[in-house]
N, C-alpha and C positions, 0 to 999 in steps of 0.2 A: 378652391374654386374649380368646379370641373368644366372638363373642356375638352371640345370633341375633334376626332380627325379628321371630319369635312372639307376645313378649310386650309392652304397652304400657313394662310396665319391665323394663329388665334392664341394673344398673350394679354395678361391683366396687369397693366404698368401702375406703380404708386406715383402722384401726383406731386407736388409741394405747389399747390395753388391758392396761393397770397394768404399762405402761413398756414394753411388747412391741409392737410393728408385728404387724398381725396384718386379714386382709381378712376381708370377708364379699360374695359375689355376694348382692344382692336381685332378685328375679323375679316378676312376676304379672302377668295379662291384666288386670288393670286398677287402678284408683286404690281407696286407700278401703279393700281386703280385709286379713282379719285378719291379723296377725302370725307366722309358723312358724317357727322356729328350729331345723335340719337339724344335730344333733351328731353327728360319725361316729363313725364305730367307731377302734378302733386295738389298742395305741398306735404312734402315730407315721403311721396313714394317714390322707392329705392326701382332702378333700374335690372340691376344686374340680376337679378332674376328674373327676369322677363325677356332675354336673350334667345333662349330657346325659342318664346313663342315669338316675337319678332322672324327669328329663321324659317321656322316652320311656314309662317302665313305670309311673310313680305319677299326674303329668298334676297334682300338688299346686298348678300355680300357676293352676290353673282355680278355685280355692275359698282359693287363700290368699297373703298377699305372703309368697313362702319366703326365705327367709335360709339363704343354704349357708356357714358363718362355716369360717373354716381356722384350728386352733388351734393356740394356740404352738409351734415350732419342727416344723409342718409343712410340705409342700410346699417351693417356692422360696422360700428366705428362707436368711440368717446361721447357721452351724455354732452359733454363741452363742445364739442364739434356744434352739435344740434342748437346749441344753445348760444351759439354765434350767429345764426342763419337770419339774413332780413332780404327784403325784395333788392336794397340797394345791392349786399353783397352778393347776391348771384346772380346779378347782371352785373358785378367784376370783375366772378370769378368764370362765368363763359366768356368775355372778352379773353380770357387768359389762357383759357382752354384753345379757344378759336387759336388764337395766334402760336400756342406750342402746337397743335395740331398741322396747321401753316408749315409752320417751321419742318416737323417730322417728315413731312409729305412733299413738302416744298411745293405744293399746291392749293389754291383758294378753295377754300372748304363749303360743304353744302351744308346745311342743318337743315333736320327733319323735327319740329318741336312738336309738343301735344298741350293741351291745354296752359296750365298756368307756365309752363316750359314756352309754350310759343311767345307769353306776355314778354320771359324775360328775353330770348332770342328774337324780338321784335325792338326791345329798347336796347340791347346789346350792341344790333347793328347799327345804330345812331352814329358808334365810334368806329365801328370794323370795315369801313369800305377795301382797305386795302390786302384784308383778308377772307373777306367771306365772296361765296359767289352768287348765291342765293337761300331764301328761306325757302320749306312749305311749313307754315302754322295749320296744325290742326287744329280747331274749337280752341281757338285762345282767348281767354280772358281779356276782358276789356273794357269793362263798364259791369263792374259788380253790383250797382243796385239797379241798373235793369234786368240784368242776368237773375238775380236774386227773385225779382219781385217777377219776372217771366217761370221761371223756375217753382215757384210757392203757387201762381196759379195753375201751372202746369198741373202740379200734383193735386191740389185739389178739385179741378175737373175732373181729371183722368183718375184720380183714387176713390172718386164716386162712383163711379162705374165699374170699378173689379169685382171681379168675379172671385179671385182668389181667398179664401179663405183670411179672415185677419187684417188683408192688406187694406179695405175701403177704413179702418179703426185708424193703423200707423197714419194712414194718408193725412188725415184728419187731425192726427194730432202731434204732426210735424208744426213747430212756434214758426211765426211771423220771423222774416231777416232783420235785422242782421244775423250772420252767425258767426257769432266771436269765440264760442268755443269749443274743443276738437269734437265736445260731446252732441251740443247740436248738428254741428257740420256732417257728423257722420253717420246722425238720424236721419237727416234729410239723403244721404248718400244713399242710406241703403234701399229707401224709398224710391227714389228714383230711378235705381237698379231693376226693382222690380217691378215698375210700370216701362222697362226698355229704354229707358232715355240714359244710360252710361253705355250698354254695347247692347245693341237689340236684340232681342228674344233669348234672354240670359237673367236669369232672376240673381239677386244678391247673396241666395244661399250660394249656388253654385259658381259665381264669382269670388265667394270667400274660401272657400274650398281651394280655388286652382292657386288662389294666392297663399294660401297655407302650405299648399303642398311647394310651392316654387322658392316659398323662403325656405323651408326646411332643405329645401334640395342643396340650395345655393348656400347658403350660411349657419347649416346645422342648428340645432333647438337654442343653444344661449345665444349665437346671432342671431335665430329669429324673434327671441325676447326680446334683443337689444334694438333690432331695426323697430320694434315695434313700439318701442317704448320712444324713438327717436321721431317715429311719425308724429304721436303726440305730442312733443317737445316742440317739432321744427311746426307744426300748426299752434301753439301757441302762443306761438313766436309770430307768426307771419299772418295771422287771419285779421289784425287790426290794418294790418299796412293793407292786405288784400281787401277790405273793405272799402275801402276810399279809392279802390282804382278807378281810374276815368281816362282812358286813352282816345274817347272821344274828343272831348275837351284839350287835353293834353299829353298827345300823339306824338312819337317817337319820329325822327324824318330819315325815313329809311330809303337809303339811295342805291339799294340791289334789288332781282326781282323777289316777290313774295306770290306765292300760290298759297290762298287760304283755302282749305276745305273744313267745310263743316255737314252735320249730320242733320237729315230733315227732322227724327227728331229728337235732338238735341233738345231740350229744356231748358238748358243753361245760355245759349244764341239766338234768343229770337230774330225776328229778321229786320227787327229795330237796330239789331247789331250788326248782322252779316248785310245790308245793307248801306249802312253808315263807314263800318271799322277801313274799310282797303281808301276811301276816297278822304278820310280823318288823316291817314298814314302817310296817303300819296307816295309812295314807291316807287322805285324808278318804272317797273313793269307788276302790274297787278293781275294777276286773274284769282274768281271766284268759285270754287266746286259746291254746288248745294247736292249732297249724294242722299237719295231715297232709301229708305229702309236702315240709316243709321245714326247711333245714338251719339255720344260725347265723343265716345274714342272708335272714332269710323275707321282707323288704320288695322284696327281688329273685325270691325265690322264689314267693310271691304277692303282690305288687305292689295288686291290688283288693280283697285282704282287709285290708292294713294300711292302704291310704286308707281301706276305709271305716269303718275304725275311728277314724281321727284326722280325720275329717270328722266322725263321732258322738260324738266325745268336746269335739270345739269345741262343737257345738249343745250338749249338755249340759252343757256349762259354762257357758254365757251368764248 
């Protein structure tokens, strides 16, 4: 695992989280700073290679000790790891995290979630009052067949219209939702990529690229086979449960603040969502970011509008 001299800390601890081997990188310029708990997106995408660019564009470990935790059967690890993974267990196994991280710091912990990460870090903190201090969910998951069916028309509006070579074909002939399997899930991904709705003005070629180059970096060529082959596993694993989400309907009661931001445009949040999900949840303190000019994962997309939101949501939690 490499690891750079930046920061005062920077160590990769092995886990034992409810029976699972499971790492977390901790990072931060000095001793002492609050707790962050980094849950990524997925399912099935592995974190720890994505640490650099976290640093590079957020700089989180200037105001916090971050926690980049790699969850069940991703990245480098055991087909069997992968092949344990369901919504219920990883909404366990970040209780579990949450509270060793607690314990480590001996301070109530922040979480910074991204997409299906913020689903489970939303129903997580149902149980953690007395360890967490607050969330920010970015574009969390929440209602899959509105998301779904916002998201299928998104693409074939806006996939009539490209200009790009090829892409008005894929748009078109991206199947109707549900998508149950890794194979459709990741036709419609790539499409999406390249009409801007995952990180704006970034096509899917060159989003597969940076992630090519980031597993290799981080887990050498047979970990980057293995993480890869683990995405697929932990998505066929988890795209049935993920279909039936409805956290409108049935809402997690989360009693810390939560800061949602989502991306205007996002395709996967309509604003049937981002208007419904915070008052569904009822929070003890809620605020809403609808930020302009980004897609799914707006923490890449504006990078200093979502730190400074999870830097003002730590002070206001104190």
């Amino acid at each position: 695992m490499p690891t750079t001299a930046r920061y005062a800390i920077d160590r990769t601890i092995d886990l034992d989280v409810n029976d699972s081997r499971q790492r977390i990188r901790l990072c931060a310029e000095r001793e002492g700073q609050p707790p962050l708990l980094i849950v990524q997106a997925g399912p099935g995408l592995p974190v720890l290679n994505e640490v650099r660019k976290f640093q590079r564009l957020l700089g989180l470990e200037r105001d916090f000790m971050v926690g980049y935790w790699e969850q069940r059967g991703c990245g480098d690890v055991p087909p069997r790891e992968a092949e344990r993974v369901s919504m219920q267990q990883q909404v366990a196994d970040l209780r579990t995290v949450v509270q060793w991280f607690f314990e480590e710091t001996n301070q109530r912990v922040m979480v910074l979630a991204i997409s299906i990460g913020g689903t489970v870090a939303l129903q997580a903190a149902d149980h953690e009052l007395e360890y967490l201090k607050a969330i920010v969910a970015v574009s969390p998951d929440s209602h899959t067949g509105i998301g779904d069916a916002a998201a299928y028309e998104f693409i074939r509006t806006e996939g009539v219209r490209a200009r790009r070579r090829g892409l008005k074909r894929r748009a078109l002939g991206v199947p109707k939702p549900p998508y149950l399997t890794p194979a459709t899930l990741q036709q419609r991904t790539r499409v999406l990529a390249d009409l801007g709705a995952i990180e704006h003005g970034r096509t899917f070629p060159a989003l597969l690229l940076e992630l090519s180059f980031s597993l290799l970096r981080t887990y050498g060529l047979a970990g980057t086979v293995r993480a890869l082959r683990n995405m697929n596993l932990v998505q066929r694993r988890m795209l049935e449960q993920i279909n039936s989400l409805d956290l409108l309907v049935n809402p997690p009661r989360v009693k810390v603040p939560v800061r949602y931001v989502f991306g205007e445009r996002d395709a996967l949040n309509p604003p049937a969502i981002v208007n419904r999900l915070p008052d569904a949840v009822g929070a003890a303190l809620t605020t809403v970011a609808v930020v302009p000019d980004a897609g799914h994962m707006v923490h890449f997309d504006h990078p200093h509008v979502v730190r400074s939101i999870v830097v003002s949501a730590s002070v206001a939690s104190v």
